[in-house]
C-alpha positions in Angstrom: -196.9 -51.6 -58.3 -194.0 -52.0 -56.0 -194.1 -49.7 -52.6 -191.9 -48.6 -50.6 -191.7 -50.6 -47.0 -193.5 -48.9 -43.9 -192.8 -49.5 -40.9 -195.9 -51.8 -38.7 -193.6 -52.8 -35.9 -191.1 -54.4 -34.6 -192.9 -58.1 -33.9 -195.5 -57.5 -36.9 -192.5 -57.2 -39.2 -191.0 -60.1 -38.0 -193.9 -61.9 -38.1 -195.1 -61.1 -42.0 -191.2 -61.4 -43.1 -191.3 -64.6 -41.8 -194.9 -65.7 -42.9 -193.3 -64.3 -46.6 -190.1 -66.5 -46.3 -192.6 -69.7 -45.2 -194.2 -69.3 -48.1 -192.3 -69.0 -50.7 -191.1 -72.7 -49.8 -194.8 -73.9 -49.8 -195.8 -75.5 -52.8 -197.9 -72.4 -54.6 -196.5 -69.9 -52.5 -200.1 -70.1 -50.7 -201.6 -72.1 -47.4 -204.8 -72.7 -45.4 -204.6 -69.6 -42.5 -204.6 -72.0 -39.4 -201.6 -73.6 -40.6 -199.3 -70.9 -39.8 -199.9 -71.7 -36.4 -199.5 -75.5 -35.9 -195.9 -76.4 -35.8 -196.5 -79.5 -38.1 -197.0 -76.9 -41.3 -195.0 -73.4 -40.4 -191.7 -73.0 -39.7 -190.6 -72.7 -36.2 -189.4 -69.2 -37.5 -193.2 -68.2 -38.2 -194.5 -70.0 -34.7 -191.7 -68.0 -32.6 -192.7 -64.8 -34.2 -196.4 -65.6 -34.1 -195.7 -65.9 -30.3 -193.2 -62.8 -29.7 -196.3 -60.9 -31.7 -198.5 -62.2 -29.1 -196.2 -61.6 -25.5 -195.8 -57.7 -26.8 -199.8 -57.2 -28.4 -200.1 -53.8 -26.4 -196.6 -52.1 -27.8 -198.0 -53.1 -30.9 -201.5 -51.9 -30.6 -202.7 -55.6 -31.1 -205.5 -57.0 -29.1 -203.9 -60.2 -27.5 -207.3 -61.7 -29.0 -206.6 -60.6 -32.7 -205.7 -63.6 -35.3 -203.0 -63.8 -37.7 -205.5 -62.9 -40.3 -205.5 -59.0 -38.9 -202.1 -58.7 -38.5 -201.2 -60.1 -42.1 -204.2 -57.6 -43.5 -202.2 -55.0 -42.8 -199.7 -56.1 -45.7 -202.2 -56.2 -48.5 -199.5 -55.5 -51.1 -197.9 -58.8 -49.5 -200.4 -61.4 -49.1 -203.2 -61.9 -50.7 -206.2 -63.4 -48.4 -209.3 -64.9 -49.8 -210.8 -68.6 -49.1 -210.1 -71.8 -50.6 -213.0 -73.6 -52.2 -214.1 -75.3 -49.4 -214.2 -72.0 -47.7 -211.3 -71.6 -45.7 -209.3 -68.9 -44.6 -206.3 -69.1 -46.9 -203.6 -66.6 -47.6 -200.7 -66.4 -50.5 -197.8 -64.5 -52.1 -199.1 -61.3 -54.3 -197.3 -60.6 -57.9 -195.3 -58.2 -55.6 -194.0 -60.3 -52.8 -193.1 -62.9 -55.6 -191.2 -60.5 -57.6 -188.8 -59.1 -54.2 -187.0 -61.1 -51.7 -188.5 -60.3 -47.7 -184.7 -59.1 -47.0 -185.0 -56.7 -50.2 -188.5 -55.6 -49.0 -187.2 -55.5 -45.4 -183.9 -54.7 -46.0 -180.7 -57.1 -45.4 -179.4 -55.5 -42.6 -179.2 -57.1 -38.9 -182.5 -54.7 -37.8 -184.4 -56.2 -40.5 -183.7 -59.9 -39.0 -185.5 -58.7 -36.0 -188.1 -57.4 -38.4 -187.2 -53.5 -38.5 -188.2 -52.5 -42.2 -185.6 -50.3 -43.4 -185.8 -48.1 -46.5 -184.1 -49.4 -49.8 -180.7 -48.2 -50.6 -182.6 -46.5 -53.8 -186.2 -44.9 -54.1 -188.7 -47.0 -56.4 -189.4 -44.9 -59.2 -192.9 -43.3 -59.4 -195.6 -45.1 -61.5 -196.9 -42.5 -64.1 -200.4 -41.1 -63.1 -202.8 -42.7 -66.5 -205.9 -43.6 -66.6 -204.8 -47.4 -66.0 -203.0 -46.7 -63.4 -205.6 -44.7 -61.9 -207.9 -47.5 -62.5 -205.4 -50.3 -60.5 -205.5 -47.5 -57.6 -208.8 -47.4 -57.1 -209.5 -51.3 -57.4 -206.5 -51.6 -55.2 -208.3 -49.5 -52.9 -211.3 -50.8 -52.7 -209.8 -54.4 -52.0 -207.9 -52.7 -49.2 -211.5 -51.1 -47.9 -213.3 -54.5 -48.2 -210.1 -56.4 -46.0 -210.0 -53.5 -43.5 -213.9 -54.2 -43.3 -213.7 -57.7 -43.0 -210.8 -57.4 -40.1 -213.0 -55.0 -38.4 -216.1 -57.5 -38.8 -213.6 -60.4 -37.3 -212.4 -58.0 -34.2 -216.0 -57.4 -33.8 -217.0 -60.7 -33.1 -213.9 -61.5 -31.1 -214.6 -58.5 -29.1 -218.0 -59.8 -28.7 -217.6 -63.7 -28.2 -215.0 -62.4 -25.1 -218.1 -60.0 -23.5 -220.0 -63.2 -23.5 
């Protein structure tokens, strides 16, 4: 199901619309987490809004301490996070993001380039409420439920490793 673009803010729109753009020129769309910080395998558009994101955390109620993996786990119907088979943090394109373009999503307009999500020109059509649908809601949930807990779980510890 395509959605309609909210707002997160400013630098964490800039930041997932250019995570979105870096991958869709990685070989299958997807990459190891940590790489979208070392300059050798992101784009220097990804690293400067990685760091932008990081010099304005407080306006966008970010702990300076959070990892890419929070911010990006607020775009669920964008990127897909799970871990490779070795284990490691990885992330890649959904169905959605692969079907859209991050200046359709995002809009084209010179806002969205500084990462302002705009609405589309035309309203997405509303899914009809079946039981399928229903069904792909409620998993879709409950995948949302289990990242938002696993975010928490990672803030937690950060939060707990700094009181150290």
């Amino acid at each position: 199901l395509l959605c309609q673009p909210q707002t997160m803010g400013k630098f964490k729109d800039a930041f997932c619309m250019a995570v979105w753009k870096h991958l869709l020129r990685v070989h299958g769309n997807k990459q190891v987490m940590s790489a979208l910080r070392q300059p050798a395998h992101a784009s220097e558009e990804v690293i400067q809004a990685w760091a932008d994101l990081q010099a304005n955390a407080p306006a966008e109620r970010l702990k300076k301490s959070s990892g890419v993996k929070v911010v990006l786990a607020e775009r669920l119907n964008l990127f897909e996070i799970y871990s490779d088979a070795k284990g490691t943090p990885s992330i890649a394109l959904t169905p959605e993001a692969l079907s859209r373009s991050p200046e359709e999503f995002f809009g084209a307009t010179e806002g969205a380039a500084a990462g302002v999500a705009e609405p589309l020109a035309e309203p997405l059509p509303e899914a009809p409420a079946d039981e399928e649908t229903s069904e792909l809601t409620m998993l879709a949930e409950a995948q949302l439920e289990e990242a938002l807990a696993e975010v928490a779980a990672v803030e937690g510890l950060a939060v707990a490793e700094q009181e150290d």
